[in-house]
C-alpha positions as CSV (number, residue, x, y, z in Angstrom):
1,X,0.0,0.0,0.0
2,X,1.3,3.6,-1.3
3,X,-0.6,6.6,-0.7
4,X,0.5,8.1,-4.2
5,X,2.2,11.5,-4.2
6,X,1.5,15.2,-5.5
7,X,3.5,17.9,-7.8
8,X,3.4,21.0,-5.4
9,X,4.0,23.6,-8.1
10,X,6.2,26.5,-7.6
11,X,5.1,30.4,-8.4
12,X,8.4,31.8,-8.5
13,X,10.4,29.3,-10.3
14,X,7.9,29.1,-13.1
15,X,7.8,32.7,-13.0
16,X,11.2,33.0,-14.6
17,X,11.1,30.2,-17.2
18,X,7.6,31.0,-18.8
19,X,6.5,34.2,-18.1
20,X,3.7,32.6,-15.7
21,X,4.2,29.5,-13.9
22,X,6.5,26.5,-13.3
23,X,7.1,23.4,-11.3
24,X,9.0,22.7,-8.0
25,X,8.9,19.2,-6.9
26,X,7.4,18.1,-3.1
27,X,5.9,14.8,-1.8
28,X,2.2,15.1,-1.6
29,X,-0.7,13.9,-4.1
30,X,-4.1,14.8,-5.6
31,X,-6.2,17.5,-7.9
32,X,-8.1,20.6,-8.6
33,X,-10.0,22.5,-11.3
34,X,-12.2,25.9,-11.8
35,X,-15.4,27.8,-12.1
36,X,-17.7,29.6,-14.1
37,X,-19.7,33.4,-13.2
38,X,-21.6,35.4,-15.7
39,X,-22.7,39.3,-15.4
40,X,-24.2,39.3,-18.8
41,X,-27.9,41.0,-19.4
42,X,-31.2,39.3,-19.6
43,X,-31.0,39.2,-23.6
44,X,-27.4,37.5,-23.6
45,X,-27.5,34.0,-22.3
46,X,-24.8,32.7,-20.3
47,X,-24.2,29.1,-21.6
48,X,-21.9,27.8,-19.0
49,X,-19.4,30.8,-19.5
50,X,-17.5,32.5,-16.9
51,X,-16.6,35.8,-16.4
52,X,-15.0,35.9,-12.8
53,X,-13.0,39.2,-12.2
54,X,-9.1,38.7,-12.2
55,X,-8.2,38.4,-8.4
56,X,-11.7,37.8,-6.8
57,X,-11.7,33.7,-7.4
58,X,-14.6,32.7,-5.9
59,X,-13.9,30.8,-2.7
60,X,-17.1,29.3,-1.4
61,X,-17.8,25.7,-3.0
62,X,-22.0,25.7,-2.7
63,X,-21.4,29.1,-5.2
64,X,-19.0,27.4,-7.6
65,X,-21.7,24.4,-7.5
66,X,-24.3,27.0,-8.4
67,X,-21.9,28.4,-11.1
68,X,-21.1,25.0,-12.1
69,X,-24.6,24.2,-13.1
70,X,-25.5,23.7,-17.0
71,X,-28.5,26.5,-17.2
72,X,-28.6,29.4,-19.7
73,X,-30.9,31.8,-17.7
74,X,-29.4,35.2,-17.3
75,X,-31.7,36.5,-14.7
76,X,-31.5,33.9,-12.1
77,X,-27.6,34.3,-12.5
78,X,-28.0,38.0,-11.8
79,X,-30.0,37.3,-8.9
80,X,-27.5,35.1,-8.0
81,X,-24.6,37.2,-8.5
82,X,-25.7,40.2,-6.8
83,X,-26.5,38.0,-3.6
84,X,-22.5,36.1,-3.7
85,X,-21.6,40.0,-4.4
86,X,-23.2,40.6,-0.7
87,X,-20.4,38.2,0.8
88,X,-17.5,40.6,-0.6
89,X,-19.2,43.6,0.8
90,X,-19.7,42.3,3.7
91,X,-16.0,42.1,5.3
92,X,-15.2,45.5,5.0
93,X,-18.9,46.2,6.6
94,X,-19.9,48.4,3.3
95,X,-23.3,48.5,4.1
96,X,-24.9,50.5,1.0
97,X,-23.4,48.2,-1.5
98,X,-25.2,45.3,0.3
99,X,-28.3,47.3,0.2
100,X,-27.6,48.2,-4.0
101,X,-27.0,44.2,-4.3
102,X,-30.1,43.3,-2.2
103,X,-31.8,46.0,-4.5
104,X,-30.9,44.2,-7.6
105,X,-32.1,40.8,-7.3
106,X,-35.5,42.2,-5.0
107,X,-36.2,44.2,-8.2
108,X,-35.8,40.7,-10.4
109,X,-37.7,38.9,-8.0
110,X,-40.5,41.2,-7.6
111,X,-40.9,42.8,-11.5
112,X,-39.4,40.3,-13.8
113,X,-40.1,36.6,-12.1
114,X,-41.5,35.4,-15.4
115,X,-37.6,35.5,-16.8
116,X,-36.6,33.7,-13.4
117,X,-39.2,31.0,-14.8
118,X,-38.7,30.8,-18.3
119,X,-36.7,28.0,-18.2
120,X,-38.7,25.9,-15.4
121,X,-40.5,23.2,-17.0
122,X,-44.5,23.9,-16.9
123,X,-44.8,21.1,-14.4
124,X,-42.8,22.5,-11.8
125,X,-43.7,26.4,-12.3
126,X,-46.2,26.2,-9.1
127,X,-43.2,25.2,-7.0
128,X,-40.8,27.4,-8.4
129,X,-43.6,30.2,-7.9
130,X,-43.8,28.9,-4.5
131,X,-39.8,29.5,-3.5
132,X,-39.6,33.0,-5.5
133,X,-42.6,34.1,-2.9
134,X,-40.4,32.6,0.0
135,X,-37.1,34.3,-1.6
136,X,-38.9,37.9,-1.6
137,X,-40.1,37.5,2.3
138,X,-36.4,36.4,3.2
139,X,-35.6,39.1,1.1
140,X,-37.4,41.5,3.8
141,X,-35.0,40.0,6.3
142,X,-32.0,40.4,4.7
143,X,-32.9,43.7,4.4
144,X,-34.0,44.4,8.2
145,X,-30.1,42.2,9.1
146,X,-28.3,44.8,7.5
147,X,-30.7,47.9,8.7
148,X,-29.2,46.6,12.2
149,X,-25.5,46.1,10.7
150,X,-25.5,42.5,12.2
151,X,-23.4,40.6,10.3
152,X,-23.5,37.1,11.5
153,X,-27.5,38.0,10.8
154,X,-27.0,39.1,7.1
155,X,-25.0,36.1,6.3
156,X,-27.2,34.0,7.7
157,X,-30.3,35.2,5.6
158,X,-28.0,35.7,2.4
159,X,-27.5,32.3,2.6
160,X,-30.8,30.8,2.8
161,X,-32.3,32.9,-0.4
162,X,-29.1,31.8,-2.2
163,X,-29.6,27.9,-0.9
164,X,-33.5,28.9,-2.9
165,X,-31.3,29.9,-5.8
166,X,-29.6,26.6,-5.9
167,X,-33.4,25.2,-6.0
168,X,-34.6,27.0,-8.8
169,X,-31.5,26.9,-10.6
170,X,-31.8,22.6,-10.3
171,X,-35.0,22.7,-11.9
172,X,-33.4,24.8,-15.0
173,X,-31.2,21.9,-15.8
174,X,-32.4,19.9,-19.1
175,X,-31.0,16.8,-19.4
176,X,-27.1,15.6,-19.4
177,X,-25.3,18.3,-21.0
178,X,-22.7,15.7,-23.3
179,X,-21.5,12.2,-24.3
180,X,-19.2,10.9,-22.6
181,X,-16.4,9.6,-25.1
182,X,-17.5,5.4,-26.1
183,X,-14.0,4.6,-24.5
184,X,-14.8,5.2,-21.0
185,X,-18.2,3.7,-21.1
186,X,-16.7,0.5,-19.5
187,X,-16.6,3.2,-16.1
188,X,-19.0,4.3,-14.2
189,X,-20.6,7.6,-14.9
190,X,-22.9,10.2,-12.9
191,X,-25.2,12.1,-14.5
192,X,-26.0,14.3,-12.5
193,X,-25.0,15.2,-8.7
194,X,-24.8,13.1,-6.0
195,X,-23.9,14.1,-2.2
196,X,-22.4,12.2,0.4
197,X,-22.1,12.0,3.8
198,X,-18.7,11.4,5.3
199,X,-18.5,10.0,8.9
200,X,-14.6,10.0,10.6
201,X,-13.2,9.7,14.0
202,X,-13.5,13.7,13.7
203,X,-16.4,14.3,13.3
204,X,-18.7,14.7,10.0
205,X,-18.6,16.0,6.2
206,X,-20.8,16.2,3.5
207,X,-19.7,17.1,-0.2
208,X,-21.6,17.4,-3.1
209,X,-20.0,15.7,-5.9
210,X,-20.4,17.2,-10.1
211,X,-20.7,14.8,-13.0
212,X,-22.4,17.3,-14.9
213,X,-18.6,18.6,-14.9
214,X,-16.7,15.5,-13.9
215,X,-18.9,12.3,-14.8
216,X,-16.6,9.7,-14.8
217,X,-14.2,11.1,-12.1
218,X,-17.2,11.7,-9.8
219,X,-18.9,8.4,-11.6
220,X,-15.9,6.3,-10.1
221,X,-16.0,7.8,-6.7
222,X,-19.7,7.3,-6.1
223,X,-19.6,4.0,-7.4
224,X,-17.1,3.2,-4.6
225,X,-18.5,4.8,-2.0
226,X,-21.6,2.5,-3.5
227,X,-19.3,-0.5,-2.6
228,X,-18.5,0.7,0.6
229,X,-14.9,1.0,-0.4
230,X,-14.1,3.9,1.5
231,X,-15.5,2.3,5.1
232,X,-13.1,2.4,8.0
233,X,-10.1,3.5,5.3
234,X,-7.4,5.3,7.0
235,X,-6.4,9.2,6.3
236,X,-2.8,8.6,4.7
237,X,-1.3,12.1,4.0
238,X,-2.1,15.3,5.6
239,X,-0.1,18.7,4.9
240,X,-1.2,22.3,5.6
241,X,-2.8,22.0,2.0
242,X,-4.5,18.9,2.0
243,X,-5.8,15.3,3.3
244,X,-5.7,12.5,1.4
245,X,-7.3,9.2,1.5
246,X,-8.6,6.1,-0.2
247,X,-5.3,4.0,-0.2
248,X,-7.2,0.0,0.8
249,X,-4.9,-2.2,2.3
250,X,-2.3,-4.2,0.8
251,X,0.2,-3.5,-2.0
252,X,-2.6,-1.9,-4.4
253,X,-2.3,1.7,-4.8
254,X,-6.2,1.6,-6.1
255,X,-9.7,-0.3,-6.7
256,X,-9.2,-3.3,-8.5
257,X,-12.7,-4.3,-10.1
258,X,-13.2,-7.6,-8.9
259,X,-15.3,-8.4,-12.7
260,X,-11.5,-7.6,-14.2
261,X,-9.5,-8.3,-11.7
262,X,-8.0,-5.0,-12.9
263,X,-6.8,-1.7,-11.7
264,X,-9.8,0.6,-12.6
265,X,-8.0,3.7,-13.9
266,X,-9.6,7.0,-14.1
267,X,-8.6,8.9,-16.8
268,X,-8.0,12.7,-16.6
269,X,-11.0,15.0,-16.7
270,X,-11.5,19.0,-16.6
271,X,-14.4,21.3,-17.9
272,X,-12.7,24.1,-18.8
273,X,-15.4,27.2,-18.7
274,X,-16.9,28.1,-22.2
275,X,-16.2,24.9,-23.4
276,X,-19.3,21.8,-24.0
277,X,-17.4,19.0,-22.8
278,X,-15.0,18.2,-20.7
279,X,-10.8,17.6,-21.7
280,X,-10.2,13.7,-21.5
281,X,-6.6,12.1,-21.2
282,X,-3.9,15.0,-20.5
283,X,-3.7,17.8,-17.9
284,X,-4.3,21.2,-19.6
285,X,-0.6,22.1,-19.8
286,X,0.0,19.1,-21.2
287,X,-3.0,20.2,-24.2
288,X,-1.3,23.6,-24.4
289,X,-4.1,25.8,-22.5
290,X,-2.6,26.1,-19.3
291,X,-4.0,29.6,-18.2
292,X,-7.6,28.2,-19.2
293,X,-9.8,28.0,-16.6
294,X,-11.6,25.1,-15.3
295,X,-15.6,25.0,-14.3
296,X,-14.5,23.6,-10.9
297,X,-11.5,25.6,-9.6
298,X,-9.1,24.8,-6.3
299,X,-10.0,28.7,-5.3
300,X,-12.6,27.1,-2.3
301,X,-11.6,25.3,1.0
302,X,-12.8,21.7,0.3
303,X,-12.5,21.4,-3.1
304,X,-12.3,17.5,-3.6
305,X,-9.9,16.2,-6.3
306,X,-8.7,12.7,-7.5
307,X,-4.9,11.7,-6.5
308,X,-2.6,10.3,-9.5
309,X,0.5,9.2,-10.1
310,X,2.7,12.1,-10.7
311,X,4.1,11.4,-14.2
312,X,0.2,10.0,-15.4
313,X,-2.4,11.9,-15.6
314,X,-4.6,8.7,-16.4
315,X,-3.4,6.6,-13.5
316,X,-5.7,7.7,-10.8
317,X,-8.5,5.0,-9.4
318,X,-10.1,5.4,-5.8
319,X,-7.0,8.0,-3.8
320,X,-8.7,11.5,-3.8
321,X,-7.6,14.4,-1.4
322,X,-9.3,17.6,0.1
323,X,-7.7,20.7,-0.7
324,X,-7.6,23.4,1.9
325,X,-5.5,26.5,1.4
326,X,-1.8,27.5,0.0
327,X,-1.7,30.7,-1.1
328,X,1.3,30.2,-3.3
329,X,-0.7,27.4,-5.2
330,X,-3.4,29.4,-5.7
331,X,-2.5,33.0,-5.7
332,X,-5.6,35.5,-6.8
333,X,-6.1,35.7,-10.3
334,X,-4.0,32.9,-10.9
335,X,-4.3,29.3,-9.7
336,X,-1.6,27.3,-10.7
337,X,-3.4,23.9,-8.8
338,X,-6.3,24.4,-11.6
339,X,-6.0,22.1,-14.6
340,X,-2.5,20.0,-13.5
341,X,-5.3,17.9,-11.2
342,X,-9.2,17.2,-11.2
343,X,-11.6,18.8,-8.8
344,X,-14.7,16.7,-8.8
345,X,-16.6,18.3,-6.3
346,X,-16.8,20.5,-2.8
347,X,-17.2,20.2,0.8
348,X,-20.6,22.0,1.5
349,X,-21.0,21.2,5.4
350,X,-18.3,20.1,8.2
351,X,-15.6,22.0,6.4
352,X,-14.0,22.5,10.3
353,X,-13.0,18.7,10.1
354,X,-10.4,19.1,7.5
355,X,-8.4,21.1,10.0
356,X,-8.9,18.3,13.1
357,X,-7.8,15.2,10.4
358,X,-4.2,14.0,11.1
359,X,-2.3,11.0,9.6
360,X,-4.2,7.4,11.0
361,X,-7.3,9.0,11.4
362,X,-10.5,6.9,10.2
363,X,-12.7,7.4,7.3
364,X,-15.8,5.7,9.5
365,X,-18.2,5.3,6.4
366,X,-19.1,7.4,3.1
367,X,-22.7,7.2,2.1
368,X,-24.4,8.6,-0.5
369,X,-27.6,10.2,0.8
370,X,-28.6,11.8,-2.5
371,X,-28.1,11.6,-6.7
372,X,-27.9,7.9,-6.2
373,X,-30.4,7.2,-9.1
374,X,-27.9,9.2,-10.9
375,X,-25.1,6.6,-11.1
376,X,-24.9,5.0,-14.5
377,X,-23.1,1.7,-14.1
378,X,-21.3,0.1,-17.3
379,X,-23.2,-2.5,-19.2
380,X,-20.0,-4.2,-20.3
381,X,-16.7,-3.8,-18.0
382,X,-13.4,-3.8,-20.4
């Protein structure tokens, strides 16, 4: 049994031989990608297209979920950007800007609904209808919060419209987005999301895992956590940057599909933003398009990413890490984690626990509690 290892990649070094980044070898192990965030007017669709500002990477993994999602309506993005907007505003206690954000998606909500729910299919308007009236009242709230300046208050409220965002913006999603290439349909594949509860000796996580970004990645992890591979696995790595598991006993290094007898390798996967599908096989460096950005960035505490062998991109199976912070790997504007490894989902609740994990610690049980129906097993395993 070898936990495998990860490429910590060095800012300065690469600096000075590109123009932009480069590598610096340490021992650790595991992945990350990017995000998507569109300002655009009502008349100018989206499409899964980001426009995130240079320097203000959005850090908070339930927003790059909501980002992440495959919808094209513009006003429930601007709704939804003018609440995440409320976050930044909020450190430095600038109270009218809150109030101007709140403004803007109050006057979406309350004049121009019927663009909120366009794209809601006929059969679920009456519930949609149903949260937008809910949104406006905690609306009221929100607004009463930041009349008192009580900050724990206004986050509180923000995040219970934007958690109604999420809702509405679920119901805007119309099918799988893409095809998965015919020569990984011998893996597993999520369609979908799925999120899972994470028992340890620590105390408790729950992540929300992507395939509309990441299917087979995200297909494969699902599928063990299915198996109950993960049960009472050990944490093998921690560094101030991340915590890896998923290493089973024995000499392995990952799942070995007992209808093979194989290793089940995961190949490489990143959405980069703007793009319809996601990049199969190579890291983006490797395909030339290193300063694109990917749909699900390292920029949030708890991003979840697959661990790989460090010289193959396509050698991961069941090691995955959580990424916490390094401000050298992912500097503002510039995230030099994104792309070089795959980010497959976030840590939404019990994001304290990273901190308390230490090396021997025990993954107690994973269970998927929802998106289970979602999981697309092979008919045929190669």
């Amino acid at each position: 049994m070898r936990p495998l290892k990860i490429l910590k990649l060095d800012w300065c070094q690469r600096l000075l031989k590109t123009s932009f980044v480069a590598l610096l070898l340490v021992t650790l192990s595991v992945s990350l990608s990017g995000a998507w965030w569109n300002f655009g007017n009502d008349q100018q669709p989206p499409a899964r297209e980001s426009r995130l500002a240079q320097g203000n990477a959005i850090t908070d993994g339930k927003a790059l979920l909501r980002y992440a999602l495959p919808i094209e309506n513009q006003a429930v993005r601007n709704v939804q950007a003018s609440l995440e907007d409320i976050a930044t505003q909020l450190r430095g206690k600038r109270w009218s800007p809150i109030n101007r954000d709140i403004t803007k998606a109050d006057v979406i909500l309350s004049n121009r609904p019927e663009k909120v729910l366009a794209d809601i299919p006929e059969e679920q308007k009456p519930q949609a209808e149903a949260i937008i009236t809910t949104m406006r009242n905690d609306i009221v709230s929100l607004r009463e919060a930041v009349e008192a300046k009580d900050k724990e208050a206004v986050w509180i409220e923000r995040g219970k419209i934007l958690d109604k965002v999420g809702e509405l913006e679920r119901m805007m999603v119309k099918g799988f987005p893409f095809e998965v290439p015919s020569e990984y349909s011998n893996l597993p594949q999520l369609k979908g999301r799925a999120t899972i509860e994470i028992a340890t000796n620590k105390g408790d996580m729950t992540l929300v895992v992507d395939g509309y970004s990441a299917p087979v990645t995200a297909g494969n992890f699902v599928d063990l956590v299915q198996r109950g591979f993960y049960d009472d696995l050990a944490i093998t790595r921690t560094e101030d940057f991340y915590v890896q598991t998923g290493d089973p006993p024995g000499p392995e290094e990952g799942f070995i599909d007992p209808k093979t007898g194989e290793y089940r390798a995961i190949p490489f996967e990143v959405l980069v933003r703007g793009d319809e599908e996601p990049i199969y096989g190579m890291t983006l460096e490797q395909a030339g398009i290193y300063l694109d950005e990917p749909v699900l960035p390292f920029s949030a505490y708890g991003a979840v990413a697959m661990a790989r062998p460090g010289d193959d991109p396509n050698g991961g199976s069941s090691q995955f890490f959580f990424f916490k912070f390094d401000s050298e790997l992912t500097p503002p504007g510039f995230n030099v984690m994104d792309g070089r490894y795959a980010v497959f989902g976030y840590v939404v609740e019990g994001k304290d626990v990273l901190d308390k994990l230490e090396l021997g610690d025990i993954i107690e049980s994973a269970t998927v509690v929802q998106g289970a129906d979602n999981l697309v097993e092979p008919d045929v395993a190669a």
